[in-house]
N, C-alpha and C positions, 0 to 999 in steps of 0.2 A: 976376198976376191976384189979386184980392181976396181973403180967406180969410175965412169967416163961423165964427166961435167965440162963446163962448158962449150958446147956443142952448140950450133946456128939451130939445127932442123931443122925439119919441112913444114910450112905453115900450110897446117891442114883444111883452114877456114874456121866459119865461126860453129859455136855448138850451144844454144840457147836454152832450149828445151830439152827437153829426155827424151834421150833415144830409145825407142823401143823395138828397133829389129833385126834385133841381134839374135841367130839361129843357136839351138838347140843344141848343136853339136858344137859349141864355144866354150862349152860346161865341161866338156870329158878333158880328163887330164889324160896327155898323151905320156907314153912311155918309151922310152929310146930303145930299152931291154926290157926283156921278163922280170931282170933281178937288180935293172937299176933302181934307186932309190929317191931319183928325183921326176916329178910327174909335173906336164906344162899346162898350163890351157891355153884355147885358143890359138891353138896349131893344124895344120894340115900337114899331109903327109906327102912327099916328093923325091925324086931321086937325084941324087949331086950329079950336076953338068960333068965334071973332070974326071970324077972316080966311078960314078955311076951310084954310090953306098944309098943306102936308104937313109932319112936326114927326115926332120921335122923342121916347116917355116912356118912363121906367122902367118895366118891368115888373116886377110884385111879386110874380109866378108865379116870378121867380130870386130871390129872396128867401126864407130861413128861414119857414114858417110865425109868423105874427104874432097875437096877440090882437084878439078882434074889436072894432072900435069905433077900429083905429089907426090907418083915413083910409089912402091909398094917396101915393107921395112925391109931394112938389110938383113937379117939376120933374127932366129927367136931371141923375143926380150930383150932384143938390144933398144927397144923405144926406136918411135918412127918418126914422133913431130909432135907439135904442141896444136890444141885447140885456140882459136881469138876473135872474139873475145867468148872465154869459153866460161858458159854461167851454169851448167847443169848438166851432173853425170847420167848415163846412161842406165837404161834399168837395170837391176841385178849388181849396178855396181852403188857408190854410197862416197863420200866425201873420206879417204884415210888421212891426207897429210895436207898442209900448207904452207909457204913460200914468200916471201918479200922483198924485192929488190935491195939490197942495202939494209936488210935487217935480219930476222931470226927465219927462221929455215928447220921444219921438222925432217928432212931429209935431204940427200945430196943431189941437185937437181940435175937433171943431165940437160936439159937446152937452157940454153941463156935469157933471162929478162933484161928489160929497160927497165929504165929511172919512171917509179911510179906503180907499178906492174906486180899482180898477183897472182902465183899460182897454186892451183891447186891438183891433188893429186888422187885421182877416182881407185880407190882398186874392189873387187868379191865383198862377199858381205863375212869377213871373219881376215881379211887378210891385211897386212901391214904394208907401210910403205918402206922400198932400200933402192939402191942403185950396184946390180952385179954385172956390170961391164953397160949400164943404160939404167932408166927406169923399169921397176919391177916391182910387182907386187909378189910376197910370201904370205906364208903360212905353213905351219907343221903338224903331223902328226905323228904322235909318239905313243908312250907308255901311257893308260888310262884307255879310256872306253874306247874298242876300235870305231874306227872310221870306215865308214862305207860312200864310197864314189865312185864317179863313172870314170871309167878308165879305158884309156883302148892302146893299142898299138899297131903299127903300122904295116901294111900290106902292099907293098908299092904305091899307090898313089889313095890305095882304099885304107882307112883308120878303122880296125874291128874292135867294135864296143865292147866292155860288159862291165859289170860291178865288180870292182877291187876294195877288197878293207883291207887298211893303213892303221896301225902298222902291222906287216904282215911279219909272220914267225918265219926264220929258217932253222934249219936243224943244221946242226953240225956234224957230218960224218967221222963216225972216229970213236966221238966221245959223248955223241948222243945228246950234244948241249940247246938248249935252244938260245938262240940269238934272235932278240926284238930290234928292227930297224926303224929308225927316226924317217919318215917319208919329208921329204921337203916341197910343198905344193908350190906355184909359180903361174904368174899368171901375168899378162899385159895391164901398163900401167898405163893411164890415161891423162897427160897434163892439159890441165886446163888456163890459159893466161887471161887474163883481165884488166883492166882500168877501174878506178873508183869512180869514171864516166857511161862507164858501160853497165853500173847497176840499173835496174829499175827502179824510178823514182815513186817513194810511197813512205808512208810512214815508219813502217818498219822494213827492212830489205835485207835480206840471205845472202849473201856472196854465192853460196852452190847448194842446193836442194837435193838431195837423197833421193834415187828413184821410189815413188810408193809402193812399187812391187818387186821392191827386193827380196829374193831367197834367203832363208836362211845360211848361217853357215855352216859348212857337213860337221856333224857331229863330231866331237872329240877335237876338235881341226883346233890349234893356238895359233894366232898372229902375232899375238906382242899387243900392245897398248891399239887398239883403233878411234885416232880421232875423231872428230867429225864439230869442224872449227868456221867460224862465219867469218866475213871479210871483217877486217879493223875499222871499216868506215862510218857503218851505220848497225848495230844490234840491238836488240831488243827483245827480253822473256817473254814466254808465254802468260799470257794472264791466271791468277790462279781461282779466278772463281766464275760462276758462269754470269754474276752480276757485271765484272767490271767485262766482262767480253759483250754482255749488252749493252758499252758504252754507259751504266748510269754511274753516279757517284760515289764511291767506297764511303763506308761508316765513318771513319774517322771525317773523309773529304766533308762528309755534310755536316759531320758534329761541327766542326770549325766552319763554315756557312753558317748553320744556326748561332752561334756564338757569335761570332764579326755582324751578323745583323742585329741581335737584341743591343751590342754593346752601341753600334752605331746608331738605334732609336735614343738608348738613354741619354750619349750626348748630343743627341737632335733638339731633345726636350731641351734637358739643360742650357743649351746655349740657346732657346728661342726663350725660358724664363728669366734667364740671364737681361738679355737684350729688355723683356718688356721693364723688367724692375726699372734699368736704368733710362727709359722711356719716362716713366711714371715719373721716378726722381726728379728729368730734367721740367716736367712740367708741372711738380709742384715749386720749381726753383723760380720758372720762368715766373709763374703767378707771386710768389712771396716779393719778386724783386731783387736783386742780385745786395740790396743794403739789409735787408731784412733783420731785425733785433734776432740773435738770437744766430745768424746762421752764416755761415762758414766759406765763404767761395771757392768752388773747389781748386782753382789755381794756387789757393794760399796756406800757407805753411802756420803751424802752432807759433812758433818763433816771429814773423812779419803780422801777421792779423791783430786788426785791433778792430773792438768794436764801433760803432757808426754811431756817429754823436744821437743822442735822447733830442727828440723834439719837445719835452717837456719844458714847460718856465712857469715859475712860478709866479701866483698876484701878487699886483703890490698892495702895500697896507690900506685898511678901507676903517673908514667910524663906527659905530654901531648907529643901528635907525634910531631918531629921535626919540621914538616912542618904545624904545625899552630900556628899562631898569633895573640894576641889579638888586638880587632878592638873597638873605641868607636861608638857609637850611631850616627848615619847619620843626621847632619840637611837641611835642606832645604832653611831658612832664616840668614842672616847673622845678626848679634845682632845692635838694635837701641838706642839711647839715644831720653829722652821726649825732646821738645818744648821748647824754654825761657821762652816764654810765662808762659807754664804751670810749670815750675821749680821753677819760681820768683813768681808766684800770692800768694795771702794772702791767708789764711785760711780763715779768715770773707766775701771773695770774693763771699765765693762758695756758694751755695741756701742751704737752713736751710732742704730744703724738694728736694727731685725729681722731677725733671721734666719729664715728660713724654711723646713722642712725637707719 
């Protein structure tokens, strides 16, 4: 089916918060026939100006509150106008698609953005975003668990409710066949437009919020893929523990606190024993005297350093006092000559070896 894109529409005004009073009868999928196969929401029921036929239009009573002067939508589901600065879908409905001026695009937008500008696309809780001649929301239901919804169709201007489950069986006359019909659900889509000025400022920030009392969606119902995507600007995960949600420190955060402070005690110390050593140094220098036997200035290299002359000089030569005299060595024994005996004996006398007594 054709997709109508860029369109001006109606600027509806802005949509901040969630709407929540959207009537009851916004829910029933309307039915054109007994045995059509595609069911609308958020329609009323009316008779054509020209032909008189009985006809289903949008009803703008399911729609956000709008500024006055913004015409009511042309036609069902053909999209009526955009929200701006539009931050938060309506209840029952949830974030499906999103949109970037100049950039990526989950569906074919039908009004036009500016430079800068983000839209987003509200639809049911089960349903996708498309564009079939405007913005719209789907969803299907087929083969697997039937579908039970509210359904109604049209009585001249009165919509008669009841529960219809989708998909429904026909029998085939003839041949007795049963045939299962794909029901196509449809429903009014909600474009939401924005600035990355029109967030709320805080730490972390949502581009569009999910109503919290959204309905499920009808049972068995398939959409296709539903998103539900925060603006590019500013995002940020839920925390995953109820610690770091009471703002204190993750384990690892403080192991590495504990860590970077003992390290930074240790070189506290060090560099203040550091300092005293070379304290001490320079005031045993100061004291010894920069000539010092013995010691080294520390400007001066092994190669240039010489030691500092000896204050040492020796006496000059002196007499001895009058009154000493030198004396020899004291003996005790007066001197002997050997033996005859042992003067005259022969050498061959003597024993070749010692004796030993």
């Amino acid at each position: 089916m054709e997709a109508y894109t860029g369109r001006a529409g109606a600027a509806l005004g802005p949509l901040t918060t969630t709407w929540s009073g959207m009537p009851a009868s916004c829910t029933v999928h309307a039915l054109i026939c007994p045995t059509c196969s595609t069911a609308f929401q958020g329609q009323k029921c009316s008779r054509d100006d020209v032909n008189g036929e009985q006809i289903i239009t949008d009803n703008s009573a399911c729609w956000p509150p709008a500024t006055p002067g913004a015409g009511t939508p042309p036609r069902p589901l053909a999209g009526w106008g955009y929200y701006s600065p539009g931050l938060a879908c309506p209840s029952g409905y949830s974030t499906a698609c999103t949109a970037q001026h100049g950039g990526r695009s989950e569906w074919d937008v039908e009004f036009n953005l500016v430079a800068g500008e983000t839209a987003i696309g509200c639809c049911p809780e089960g349903f996708h975003c498309t564009n079939l001649k405007g913005n719209t929301c789907m969803a299907f239901a087929d083969t697997g668990s039937p579908t039970v919804v509210a359904a109604g169709t049209c009585s001249g201007s009165v919509m008669l409710s009841a529960q219809a489950t989708f998909p429904d069986l026909v029998t085939l006359t003839g041949t007795l066949d049963v045939l299962t019909r794909r029901m196509t659900l449809l429903a009014p889509m909600f474009q939401l437009n924005h600035q990355a000025t029109d967030l709320p400022a805080g730490p972390s920030t949502t581009a569009i919020v999910a109503s919290e009392t959204s309905p499920a969606s009808p049972s068995g119902a398939t959409g296709g893929p539903t998103h539900t995507t925060s603006s590019p600007s500013t995002s940020t995960s839920a925390p995953a523990s109820a610690d770091s949600q009471g703002g204190g420190l993750s384990t690892g955060a403080a192991a590495g606190v504990g860590v970077g402070a003992t390290l930074g005690a240790v070189l506290l110390v060090a560099a203040v024993a550091a300092w005293a050593w070379r304290r001490k140094r320079r005031q045993r220098a100061a004291v010894a005297g920069p000539e010092a036997v013995g010691m080294v200035p520390e400007n001066a290299t092994w190669e240039t350093w010489k030691p500092p002359p000896s204050n040492y000089s020796p006496s000059a030569p002196t007499e001895l006092h009058a009154g000493y005299h030198g004396a020899e060595m004291y003996t005790s024994y007066p001197p002997a000559e050997l033996p005859e005996s042992l003067r005259t004996a022969h050498p061959s006398h003597m024993s070749d070896s010692p004796t030993y007594r």
